[in-house]
N, C-alpha and C positions, 0 to 999 in steps of 0.2 A: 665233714662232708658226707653227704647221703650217697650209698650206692645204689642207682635204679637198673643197673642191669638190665637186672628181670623182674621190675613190679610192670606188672602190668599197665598197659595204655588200651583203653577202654574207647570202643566206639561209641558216639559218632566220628571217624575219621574225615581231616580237609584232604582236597582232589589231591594238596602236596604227598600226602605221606599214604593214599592209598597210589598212587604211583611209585614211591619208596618201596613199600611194601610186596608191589606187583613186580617190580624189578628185584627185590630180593628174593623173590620165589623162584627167580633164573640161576640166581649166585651157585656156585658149585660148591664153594667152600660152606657153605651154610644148607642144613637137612632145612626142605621146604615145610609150611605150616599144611599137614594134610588131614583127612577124615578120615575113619577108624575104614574103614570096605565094607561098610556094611551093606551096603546096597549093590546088585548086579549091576547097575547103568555105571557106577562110577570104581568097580574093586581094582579095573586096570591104569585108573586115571583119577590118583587120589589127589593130588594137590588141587589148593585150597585158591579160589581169589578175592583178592582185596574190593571192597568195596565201600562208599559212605558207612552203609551198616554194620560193617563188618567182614569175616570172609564168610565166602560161600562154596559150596561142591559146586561139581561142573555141575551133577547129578539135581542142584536144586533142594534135595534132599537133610544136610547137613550144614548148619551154621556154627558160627564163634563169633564172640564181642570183642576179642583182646588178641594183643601181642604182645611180647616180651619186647620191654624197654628197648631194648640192643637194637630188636628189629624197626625199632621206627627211625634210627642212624643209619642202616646201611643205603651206601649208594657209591 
């Protein structure tokens, strides 16, 4: 048996699991997917949201194609 954990799940995400994803970014028990601060528009309000493409910064600024296995289970 393969452990996927943490391999990566690579966008394009379906509406189910960028909803999955958006709601694990609420979870407390779990640090949220955020951007490094690099930008003034977003350094106080790093977390990341879920989208078809991928996440995105509030900021517009900063993208990702992937999540950790795990996170496309919780809910």
């Amino acid at each position: 048996m393969t452990d996927n954990t943490y391999k990566p799940t690579f966008a394009s995400w379906n509406p189910q699991l960028v909803e999955t994803l958006n709601f694990g970014q609420m979870n407390p028990q779990f640090h949220p997917y955020t951007c490094p601060g690099n930008y003034s528009e977003c350094k106080d309000q790093r977390e990341l949201v879920a989208t078809k493409d991928g996440w995105i910064c509030k900021c517009g600024k900063y993208t990702q194609n992937w999540c950790h296995g795990f996170s496309a289970g919780i809910k």
